[in-house]
C-alpha positions as CSV (number, residue, x, y, z in Angstrom):
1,X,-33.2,-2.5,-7.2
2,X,-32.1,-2.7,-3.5
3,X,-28.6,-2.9,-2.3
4,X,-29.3,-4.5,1.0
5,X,-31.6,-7.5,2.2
6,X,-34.5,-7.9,4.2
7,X,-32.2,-9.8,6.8
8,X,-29.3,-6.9,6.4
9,X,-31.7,-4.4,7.6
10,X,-33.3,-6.8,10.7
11,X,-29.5,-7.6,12.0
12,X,-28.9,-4.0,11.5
13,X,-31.5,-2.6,13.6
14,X,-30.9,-5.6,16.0
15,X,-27.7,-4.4,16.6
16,X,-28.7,-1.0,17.1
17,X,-30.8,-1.5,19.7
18,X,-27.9,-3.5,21.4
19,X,-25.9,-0.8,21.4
20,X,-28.8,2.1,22.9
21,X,-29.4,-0.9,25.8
22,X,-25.2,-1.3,25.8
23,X,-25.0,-5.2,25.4
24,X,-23.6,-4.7,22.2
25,X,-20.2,-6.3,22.4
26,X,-17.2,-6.4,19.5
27,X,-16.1,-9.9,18.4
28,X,-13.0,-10.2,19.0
29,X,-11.9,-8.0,22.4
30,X,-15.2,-8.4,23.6
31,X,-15.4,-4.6,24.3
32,X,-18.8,-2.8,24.5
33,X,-19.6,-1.0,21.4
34,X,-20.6,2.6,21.7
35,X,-19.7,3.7,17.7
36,X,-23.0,3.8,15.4
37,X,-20.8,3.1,12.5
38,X,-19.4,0.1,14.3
39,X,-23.0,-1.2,15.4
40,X,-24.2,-1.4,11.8
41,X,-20.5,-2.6,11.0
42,X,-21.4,-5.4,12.8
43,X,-25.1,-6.1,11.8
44,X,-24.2,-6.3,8.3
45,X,-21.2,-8.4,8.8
46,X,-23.8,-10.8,10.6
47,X,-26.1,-10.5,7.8
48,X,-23.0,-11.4,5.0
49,X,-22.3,-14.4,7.2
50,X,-25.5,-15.9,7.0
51,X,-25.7,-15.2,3.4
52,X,-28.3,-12.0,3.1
53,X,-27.6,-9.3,0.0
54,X,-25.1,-7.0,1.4
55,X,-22.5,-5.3,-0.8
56,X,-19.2,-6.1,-0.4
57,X,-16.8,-4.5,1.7
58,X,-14.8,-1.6,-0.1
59,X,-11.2,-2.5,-0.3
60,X,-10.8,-5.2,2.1
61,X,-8.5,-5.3,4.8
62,X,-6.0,-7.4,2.8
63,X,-6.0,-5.3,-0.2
64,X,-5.3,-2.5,2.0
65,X,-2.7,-4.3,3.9
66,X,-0.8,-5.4,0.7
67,X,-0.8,-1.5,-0.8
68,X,0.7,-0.2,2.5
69,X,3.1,-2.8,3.0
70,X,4.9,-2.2,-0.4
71,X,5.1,1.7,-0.2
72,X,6.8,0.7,3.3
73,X,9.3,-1.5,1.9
74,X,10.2,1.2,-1.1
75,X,11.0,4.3,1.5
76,X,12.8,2.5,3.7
77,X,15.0,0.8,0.7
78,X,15.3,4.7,-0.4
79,X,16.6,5.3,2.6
80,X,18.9,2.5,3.2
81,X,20.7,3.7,-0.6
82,X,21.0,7.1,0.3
83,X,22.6,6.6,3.1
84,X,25.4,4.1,2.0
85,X,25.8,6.7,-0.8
86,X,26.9,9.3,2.0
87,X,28.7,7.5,4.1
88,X,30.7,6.0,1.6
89,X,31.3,2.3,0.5
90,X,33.9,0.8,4.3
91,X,32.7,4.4,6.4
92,X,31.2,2.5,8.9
93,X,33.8,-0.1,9.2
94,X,36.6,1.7,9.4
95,X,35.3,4.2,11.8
96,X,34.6,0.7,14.2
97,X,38.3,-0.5,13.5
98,X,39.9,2.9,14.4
99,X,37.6,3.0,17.7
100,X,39.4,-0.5,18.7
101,X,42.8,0.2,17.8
102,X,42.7,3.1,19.7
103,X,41.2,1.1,22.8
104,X,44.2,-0.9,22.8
105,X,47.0,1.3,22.6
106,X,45.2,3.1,25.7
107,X,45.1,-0.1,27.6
108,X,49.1,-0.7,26.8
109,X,49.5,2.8,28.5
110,X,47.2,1.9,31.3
111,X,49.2,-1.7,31.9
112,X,52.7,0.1,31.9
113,X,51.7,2.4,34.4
114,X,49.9,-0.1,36.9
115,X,53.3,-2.4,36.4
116,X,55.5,0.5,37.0
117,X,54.0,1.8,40.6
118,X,53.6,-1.2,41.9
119,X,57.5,-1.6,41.8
């Protein structure tokens, strides 16, 4: 038994011939399409929109957008852990704290000074 239609293989060679003449366009940016792959990419889309036997797409794009999002999400909270581990439970804070006090005792110097020559 087949895999494809009659109509899959019509908007497939269509679209082929599109692309040797260069009319061929993609949807969405409107680009001219110079890929074979994407030319038949888009004939058989065409022919799955009008309703022609086409297999399905392997692994759709939301499927594939799902699995990459969660390994994502699990490094970067790997990495988050590990570093709070090193750096210790108030390192950052106190590190910020120490920079500000020492800021201020610098401008008390800085004040006494400018108030002393101008005397």
């Amino acid at each position: 038994m087949a895999k494809y239609g009659k109509k899959a293989s019509k908007k497939v060679e269509r679209a082929m011939r599109e692309r040797k003449r260069g009319t061929l366009r993609s949807g969405r940016s409107g680009k001219k399409v110079t890929s074979r792959k994407q030319a038949i990419a888009i004939g058989l889309s065409e022919a799955r929109r009008e309703g022609d036997k086409v297999p399905a797409r392997a692994g759709g794009k939301a499927a594939k957008k799902k699995a990459s999002g969660r390994k994502s999400k699990k490094k970067k909270a790997s990495k988050r852990g590990s570093a709070r581990k090193k750096s210790g439970s108030s390192g950052s804070r106190s590190s910020s704290s120490r920079s500000g006090s020492t800021r201020r005792k610098t401008r008390g110097k800085k004040r006494a000074k400018r108030s002393k020559g101008s005397r």
